[in-house]
N, C-alpha and C positions, 0 to 999 in steps of 0.2 A: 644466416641461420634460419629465419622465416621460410626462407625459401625449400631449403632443407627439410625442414619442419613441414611443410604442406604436399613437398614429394612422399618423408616417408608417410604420412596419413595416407597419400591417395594410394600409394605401392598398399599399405598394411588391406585399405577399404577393399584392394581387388584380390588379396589373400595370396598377396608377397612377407614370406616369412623370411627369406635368404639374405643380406647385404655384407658384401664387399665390399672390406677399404685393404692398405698399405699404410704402414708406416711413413711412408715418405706420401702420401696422399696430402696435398696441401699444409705439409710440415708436420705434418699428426692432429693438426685440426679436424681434417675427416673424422677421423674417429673419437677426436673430443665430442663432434657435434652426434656423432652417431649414437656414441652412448650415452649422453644425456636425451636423444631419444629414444632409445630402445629401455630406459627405466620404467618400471612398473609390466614389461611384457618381455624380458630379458629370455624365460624360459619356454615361449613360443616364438624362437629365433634361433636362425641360425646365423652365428658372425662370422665372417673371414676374414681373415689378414697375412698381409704378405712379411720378407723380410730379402733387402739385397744390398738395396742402394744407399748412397753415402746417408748419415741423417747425421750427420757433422763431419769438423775438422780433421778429429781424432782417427790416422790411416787403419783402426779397428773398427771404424763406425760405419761399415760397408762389407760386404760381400757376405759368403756363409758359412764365416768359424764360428765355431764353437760361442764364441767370446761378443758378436755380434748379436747370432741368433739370441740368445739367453737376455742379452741387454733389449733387443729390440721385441720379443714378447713379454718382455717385463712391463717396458713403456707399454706397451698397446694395451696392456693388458689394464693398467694404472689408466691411460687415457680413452677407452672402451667404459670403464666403472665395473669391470665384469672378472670375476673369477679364468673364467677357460674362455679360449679361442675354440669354438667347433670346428674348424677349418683352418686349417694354417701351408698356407703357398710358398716354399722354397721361389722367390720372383723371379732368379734367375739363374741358369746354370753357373755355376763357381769354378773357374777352371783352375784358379789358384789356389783352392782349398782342398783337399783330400774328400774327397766324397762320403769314406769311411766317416772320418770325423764329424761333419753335416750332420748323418744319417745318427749317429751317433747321440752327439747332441739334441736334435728333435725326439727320438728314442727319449731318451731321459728328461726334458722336456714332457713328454705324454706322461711319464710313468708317475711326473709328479702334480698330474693332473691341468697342467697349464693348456694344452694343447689337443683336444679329442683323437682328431686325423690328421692325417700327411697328402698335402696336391704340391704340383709341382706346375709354375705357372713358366711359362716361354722356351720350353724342355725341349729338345725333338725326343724324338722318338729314340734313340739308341741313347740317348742321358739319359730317358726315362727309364728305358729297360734295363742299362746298368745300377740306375737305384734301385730299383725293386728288386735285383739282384743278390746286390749287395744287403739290403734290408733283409730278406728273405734268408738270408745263406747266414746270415749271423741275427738271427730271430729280433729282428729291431721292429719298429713302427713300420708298414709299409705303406706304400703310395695307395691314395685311393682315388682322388680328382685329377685331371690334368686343365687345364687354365691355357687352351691357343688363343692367337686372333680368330674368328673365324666370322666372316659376313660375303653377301654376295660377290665383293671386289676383288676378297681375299681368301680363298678356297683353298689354299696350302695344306691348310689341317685335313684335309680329303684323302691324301696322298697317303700317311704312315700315322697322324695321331687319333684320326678317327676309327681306323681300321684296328689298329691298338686297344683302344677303348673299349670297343665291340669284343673284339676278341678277349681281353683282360678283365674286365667289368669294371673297370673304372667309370666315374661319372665326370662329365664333362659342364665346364663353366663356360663356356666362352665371351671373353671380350670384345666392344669394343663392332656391336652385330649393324651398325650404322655408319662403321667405316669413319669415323670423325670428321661426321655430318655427309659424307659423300654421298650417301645413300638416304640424307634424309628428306630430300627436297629442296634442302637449302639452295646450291650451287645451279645455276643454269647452267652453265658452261664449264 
């Protein structure tokens, strides 16, 4: 947690307002330790958090019904110390869950202040544009972030989510710009 503690000071000292965690970020510790740093500066910040992945046993405690999402910005919200999520990332496309419902769900989520906006992190390009679709066409929350990999190794998002972006005005997050260490000088070989 020290160490946490001396990243976010030096992020805050260079006038990094933005941090990203997940729920499933080192079992919701990330965001324990997040928002017992972001106290006392809560409201010159912006927080993000995702929801997808299992965060237990219970075959509910995973993916993006209804019945996950609602339980997993509750915790974050409870282990953040913070009223609303400004940012809140659908982590992964749900193929087993009705899109409508998702869409739905975070809609009403927003409406009752828990959630400011809607990104959509590891999407392509045509799950993005069917949500916004569907958002759009039944007056819900729409997308406004999208969340690729994106770093010199990994140029994918070039193809269909950057071009998107531009065209749509969404704002882009990208993870993940050092390639997991590939790019940071680490590796010689």
């Amino acid at each position: 947690e020290a160490t946490a503690g001396a990243l976010f000071a030096a992020c805050r000292d260079a006038g990094v307002n933005v941090f990203d965690c997940a729920d499933v970020y080192n079992g919701g510790r990330a965001e324990e330790i997040l928002g017992r740093l972001a106290k006392g500066s809560r409201d010159e910040l912006v927080l993000t958090s995702k929801a997808y992945f299992p965060t237990g046993q219970d075959p509910n405690a995973r993916g993006s019904s209804r019945y996950h999402l609602v339980r997993s910005v509750e915790a974050s919200l409870r282990r953040l110390g913070t009223d609303r999520i400004d940012l809140f990332f659908l982590h992964r496309f749900d193929p087993e869950t009705a899109l409508e419902d998702t869409l739905r769900a975070v809609d009403d989520l927003v409406a009752q202040g828990k959630i400011l906006y809607l990104g959509v992190s590891n999407f392509a390009a045509w799950e993005t544009a069917k949500a916004d679709q569907i958002a759009a066409h039944r007056v819900w929350t729409r997308v406004t972030a999208l969340q690729p990999m994106y770093n010199l190794a990994k140029r994918q998002a070039e193809v269909e989510i950057l071009p998107m972006a531009r065209s749509e005005g969404y704002a882009v997050f990208p993870y993940g710009p050092l390639g997991g260490g590939l790019l940071s000088g680490r590796y010689a070989r």
